[in-house]
C-alpha positions in Angstrom: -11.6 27.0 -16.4 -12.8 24.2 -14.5 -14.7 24.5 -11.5 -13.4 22.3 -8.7 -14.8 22.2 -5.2 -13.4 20.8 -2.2 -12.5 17.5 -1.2 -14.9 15.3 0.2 -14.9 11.6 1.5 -17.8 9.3 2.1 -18.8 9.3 5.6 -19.1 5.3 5.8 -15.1 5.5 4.1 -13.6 8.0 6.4 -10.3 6.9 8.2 -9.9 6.3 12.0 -9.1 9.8 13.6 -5.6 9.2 14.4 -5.2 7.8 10.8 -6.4 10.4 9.8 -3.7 13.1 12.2 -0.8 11.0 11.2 -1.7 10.7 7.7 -0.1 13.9 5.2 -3.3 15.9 3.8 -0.7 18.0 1.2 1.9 17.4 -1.1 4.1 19.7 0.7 3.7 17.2 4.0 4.8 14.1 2.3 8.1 12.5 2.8 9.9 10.2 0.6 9.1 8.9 -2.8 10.7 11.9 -4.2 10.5 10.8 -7.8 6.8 9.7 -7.9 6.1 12.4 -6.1 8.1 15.2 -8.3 6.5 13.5 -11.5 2.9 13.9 -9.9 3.2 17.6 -8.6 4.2 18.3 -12.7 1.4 16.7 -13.3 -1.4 18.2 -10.8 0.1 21.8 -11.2 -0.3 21.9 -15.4 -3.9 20.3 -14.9 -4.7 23.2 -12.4 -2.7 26.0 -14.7 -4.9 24.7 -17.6 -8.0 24.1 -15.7 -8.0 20.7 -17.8 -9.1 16.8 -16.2 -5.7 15.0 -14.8 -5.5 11.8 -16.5 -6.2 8.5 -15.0 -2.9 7.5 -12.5 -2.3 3.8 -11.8 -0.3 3.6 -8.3 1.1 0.0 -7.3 3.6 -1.3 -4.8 3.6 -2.7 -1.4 0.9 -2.6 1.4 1.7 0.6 3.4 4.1 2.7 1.1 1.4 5.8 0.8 -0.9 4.8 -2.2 -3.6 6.0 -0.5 -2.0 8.9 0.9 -0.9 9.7 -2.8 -4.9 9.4 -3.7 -6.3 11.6 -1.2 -3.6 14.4 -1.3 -4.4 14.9 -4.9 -7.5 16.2 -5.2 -7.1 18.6 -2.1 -4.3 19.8 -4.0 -6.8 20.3 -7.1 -9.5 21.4 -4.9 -11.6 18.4 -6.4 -14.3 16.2 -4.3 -13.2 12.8 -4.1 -15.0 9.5 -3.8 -13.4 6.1 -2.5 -14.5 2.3 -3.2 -12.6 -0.7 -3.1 -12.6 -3.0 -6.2 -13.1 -6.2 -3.9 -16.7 -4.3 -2.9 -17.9 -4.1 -6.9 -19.2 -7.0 -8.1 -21.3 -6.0 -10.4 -21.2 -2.8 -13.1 -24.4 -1.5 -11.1 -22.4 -1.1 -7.9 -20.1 0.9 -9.8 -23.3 3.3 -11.1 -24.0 5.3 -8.3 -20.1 6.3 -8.0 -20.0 7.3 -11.7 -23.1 9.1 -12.1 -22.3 11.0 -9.0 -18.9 11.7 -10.4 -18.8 15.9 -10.6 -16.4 17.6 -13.3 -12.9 17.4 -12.3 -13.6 14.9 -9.3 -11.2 12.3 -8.4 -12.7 8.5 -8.1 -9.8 6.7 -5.7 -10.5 2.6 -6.0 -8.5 0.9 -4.0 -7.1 -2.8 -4.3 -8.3 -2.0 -8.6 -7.3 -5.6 -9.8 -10.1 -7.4 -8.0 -12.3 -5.8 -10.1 -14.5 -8.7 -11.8 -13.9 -8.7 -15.9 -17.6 -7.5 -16.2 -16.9 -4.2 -13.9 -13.5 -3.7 -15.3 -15.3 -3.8 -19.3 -17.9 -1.3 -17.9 -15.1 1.1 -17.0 -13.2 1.0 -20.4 -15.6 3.3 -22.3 -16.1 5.3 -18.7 -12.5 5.8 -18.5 -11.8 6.9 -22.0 -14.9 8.6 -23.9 -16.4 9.3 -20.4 -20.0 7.5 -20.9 -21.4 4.6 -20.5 -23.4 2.0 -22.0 -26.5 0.4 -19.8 -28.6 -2.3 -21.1 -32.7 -2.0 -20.3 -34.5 -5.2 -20.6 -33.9 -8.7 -21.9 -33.6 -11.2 -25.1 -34.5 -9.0 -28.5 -36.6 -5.9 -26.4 -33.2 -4.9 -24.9 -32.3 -1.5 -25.5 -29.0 -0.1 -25.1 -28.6 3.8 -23.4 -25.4 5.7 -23.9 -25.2 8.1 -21.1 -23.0 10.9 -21.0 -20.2 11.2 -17.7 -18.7 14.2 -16.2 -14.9 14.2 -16.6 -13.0 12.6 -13.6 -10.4 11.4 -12.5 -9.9 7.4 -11.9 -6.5 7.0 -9.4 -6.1 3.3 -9.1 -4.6 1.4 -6.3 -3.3 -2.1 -6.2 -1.0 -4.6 -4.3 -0.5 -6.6 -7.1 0.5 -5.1 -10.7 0.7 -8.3 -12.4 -3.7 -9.1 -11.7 -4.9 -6.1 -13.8 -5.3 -6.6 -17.5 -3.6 -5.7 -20.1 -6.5 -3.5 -21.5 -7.2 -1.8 -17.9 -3.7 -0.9 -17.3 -2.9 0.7 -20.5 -5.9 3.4 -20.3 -3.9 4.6 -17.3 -2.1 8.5 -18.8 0.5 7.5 -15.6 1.2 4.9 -13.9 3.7 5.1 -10.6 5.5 2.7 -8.8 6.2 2.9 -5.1 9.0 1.7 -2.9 10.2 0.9 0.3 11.3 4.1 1.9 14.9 4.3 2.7 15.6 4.5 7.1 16.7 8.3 6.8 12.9 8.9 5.4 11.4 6.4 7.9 12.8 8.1 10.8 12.0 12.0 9.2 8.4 10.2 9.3 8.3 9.1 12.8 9.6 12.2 13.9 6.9 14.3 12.3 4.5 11.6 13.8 5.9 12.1 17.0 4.8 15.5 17.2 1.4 14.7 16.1 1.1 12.3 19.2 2.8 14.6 21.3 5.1 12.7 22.1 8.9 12.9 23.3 11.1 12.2 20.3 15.2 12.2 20.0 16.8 11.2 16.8 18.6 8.2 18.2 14.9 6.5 19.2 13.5 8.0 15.7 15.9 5.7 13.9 15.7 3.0 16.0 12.1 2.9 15.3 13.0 3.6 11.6 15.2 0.8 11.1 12.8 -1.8 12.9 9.8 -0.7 10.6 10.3 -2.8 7.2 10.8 0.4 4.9 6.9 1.1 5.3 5.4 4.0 7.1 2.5 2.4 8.0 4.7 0.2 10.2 6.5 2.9 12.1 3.5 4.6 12.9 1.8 1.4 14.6 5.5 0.7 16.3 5.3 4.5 17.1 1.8 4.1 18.9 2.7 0.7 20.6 6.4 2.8 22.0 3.7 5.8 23.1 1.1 2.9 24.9 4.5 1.1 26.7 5.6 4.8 27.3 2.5 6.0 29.0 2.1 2.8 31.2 5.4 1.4 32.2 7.6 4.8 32.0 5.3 7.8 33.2 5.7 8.7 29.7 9.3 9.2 29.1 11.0 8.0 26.0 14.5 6.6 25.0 16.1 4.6 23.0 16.2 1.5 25.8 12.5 2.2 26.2 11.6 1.8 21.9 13.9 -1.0 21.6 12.1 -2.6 25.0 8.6 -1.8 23.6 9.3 -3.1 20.3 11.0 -6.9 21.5 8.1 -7.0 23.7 6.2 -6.7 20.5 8.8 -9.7 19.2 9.9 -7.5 16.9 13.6 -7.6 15.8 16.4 -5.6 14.3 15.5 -6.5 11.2 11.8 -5.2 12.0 11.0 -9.2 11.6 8.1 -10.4 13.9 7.0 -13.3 15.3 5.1 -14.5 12.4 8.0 -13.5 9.7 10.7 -15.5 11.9 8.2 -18.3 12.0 8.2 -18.8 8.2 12.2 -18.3 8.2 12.0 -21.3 11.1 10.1 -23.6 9.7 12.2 -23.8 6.3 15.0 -24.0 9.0 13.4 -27.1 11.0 11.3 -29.2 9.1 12.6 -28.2 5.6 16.2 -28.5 6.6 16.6 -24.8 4.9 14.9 -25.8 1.2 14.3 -25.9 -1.4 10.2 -26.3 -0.2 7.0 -25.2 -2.0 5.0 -22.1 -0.6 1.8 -24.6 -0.3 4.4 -27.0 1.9 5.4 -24.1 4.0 1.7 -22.8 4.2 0.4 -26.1 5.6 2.7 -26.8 8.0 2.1 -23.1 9.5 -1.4 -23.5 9.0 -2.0 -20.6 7.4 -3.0 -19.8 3.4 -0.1 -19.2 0.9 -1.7 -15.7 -0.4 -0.7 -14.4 3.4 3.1 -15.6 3.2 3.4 -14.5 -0.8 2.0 -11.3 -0.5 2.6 -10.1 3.4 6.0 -12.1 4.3 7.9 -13.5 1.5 8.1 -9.8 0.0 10.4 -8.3 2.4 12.3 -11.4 3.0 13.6 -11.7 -0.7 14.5 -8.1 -0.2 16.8 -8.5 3.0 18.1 -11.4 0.8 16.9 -14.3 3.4 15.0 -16.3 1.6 15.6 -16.6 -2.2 12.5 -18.0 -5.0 14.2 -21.1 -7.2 12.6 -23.2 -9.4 12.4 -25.6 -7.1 10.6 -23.1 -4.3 11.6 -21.4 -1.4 15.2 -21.7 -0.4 17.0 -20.2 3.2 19.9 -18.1 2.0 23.4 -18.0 4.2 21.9 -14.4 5.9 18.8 -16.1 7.0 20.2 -18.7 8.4 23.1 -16.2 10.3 20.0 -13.8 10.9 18.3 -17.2 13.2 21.3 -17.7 14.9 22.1 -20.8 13.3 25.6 -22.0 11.3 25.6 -21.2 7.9 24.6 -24.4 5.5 27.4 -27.1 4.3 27.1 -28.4 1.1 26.0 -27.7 -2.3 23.2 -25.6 -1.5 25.8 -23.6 0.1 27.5 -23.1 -2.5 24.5 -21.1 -4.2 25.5 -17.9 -2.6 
């Protein structure tokens, strides 16, 4: 049987305190995500039963959706330390060393945002990841030496934004790899009512899905609308809390009924205005926001294709009929109406 100890975080990597209260520390505290989560529990329990390594576990999705959430819950529920590091911060195979070497049996290493992991640092972790060693080169030209060095067996949990970045190599020495979605408005709102409680705070379940349905299918979100309603709350209403008060809060905020902000109704805008509704180019869009196309492709365009009001065409970004009803505007004449 495997000894496992319990969890621990790097202190320079430990989440703000109020992160931390809001975030789930246990399976059993999670909402949402029922599938990934039912296929993961399986998957912890017969490691524990057997008092065997869990296999490596790939997580991808959205920004927000509980990756990390996901990471950290699972080795509290094996009773396993955990290390985190972020695949932007290693450069180099030697930054991934210390993190490797340190690695106790059963331990989890969490790396968030995996596919920026330079092709160097991700060829380190192939042998790492599957024979658990690895291979470091002493000196230079023909006096270099190679040392195979033995690893305790771990755990790798990767995280990433974007799927389609990591290898084809990397990805398939993954046992499982799990897929995460935007959470439906009925989970949104169980969410910010637990929250609620954490905060202390008043909640009612008209106000709970309110907030729910203004928070993009992301918990991280509704917890930051959920703190902004408790700020508004504590300054402008002694603390009391309705649905008028949320729904005042959050347009304060600029935030819609949609959960579009200022920013996301921007984007829809200026395809509007100076595009005359598309098709336009994401660099075409970018510049004339002044902003860089990575922002609008991976933190706007992703929930606008899924409320259906923009739509991706060979020919670029084009305003659907609901984006243009959704700006207050008469739907489109002509052929590009005709599209939907």
């Amino acid at each position: 049987m495997t000894n496992f100890r319990e969890p621990s975080i790097q202190p320079d990597e430990v989440p703000p305190a109020e992160d931390r209260v809001l975030r789930p520390q246990r399976f059993s505290e999670m909402v949402g995500q029922r599938a990934v989560f039912e296929r993961l529990s399986i998957a912890v329990d017969a490691s524990r039963i057997r008092g065997e390594v869990l296999g490596h576990i790939l997580l991808d999705g959205p920004p927000g959706l509980g990756k990390t959430t996901f990471a950290t819950c699972i080795p509290r529920e094996l009773g396993a330390t955990l290390q985190i590091a972020s695949g932007a911060a290693l450069s180099a195979p030697k930054d991934l060393l210390p993190y490797l070497s340190n690695a106790s049996e059963g331990s989890v290493l969490f790396i968030d945002e995996i596919h920026r992991l330079p092709i160097a640092v991700e060829e380190f972790l192939y042998p790492a990841m599957e024979d658990f060693r690895i291979d470091i080169t002493l000196g230079e030209g023909v006096s270099a030496r190679t040392i195979n060095m033995p690893l305790r067996p771990f755990t790798l949990i990767g995280a990433t934004t974007r799927a389609g970045l990591i290898s084809a190599p990397m990805r398939d020495r993954f046992v499982m790899r799990e897929h995460l979605d935007y959470y439906s408005a009925a989970d949104l709102a169980e969410i910010v009512r637990r929250s609620a409680v954490k905060l202390s705070m008043p909640m009612d379940n008209a106000t709970a899905d309110e907030i729910a349905r203004r928070s993009r299918g992301t918990p991280r979100l509704a917890n930051n609308r959920l703190r902004w309603i408790r700020d508004f709350s504590t300054s402008r209403t002694s603390g009391l809390l309705d649905v008028e008060i949320a729904r005042t809060a959050l347009e304060m905020q600029g935030i819609d009924e949609l959960g579009l902000d200022g920013f996301d109704r921007k984007y829809l805008e200026t395809i509007q205005r100076v595009f005359s509704g598309g098709p336009v180019g994401l660099d075409a869009i970018a510049h004339t926001m002044s902003t860089a196309p990575d922002t609008l492709e991976d933190d706007v365009e992703p929930y606008m294709l899924r409320c259906e009001l923009v739509v991706r065409t060979p020919r670029g970004r084009l305003l659907t009929e609901r984006g243009e009803q959704h700006l207050g505007a008469l739907p489109k004449s002509g052929p590009q109406a005709r599209l939907f």
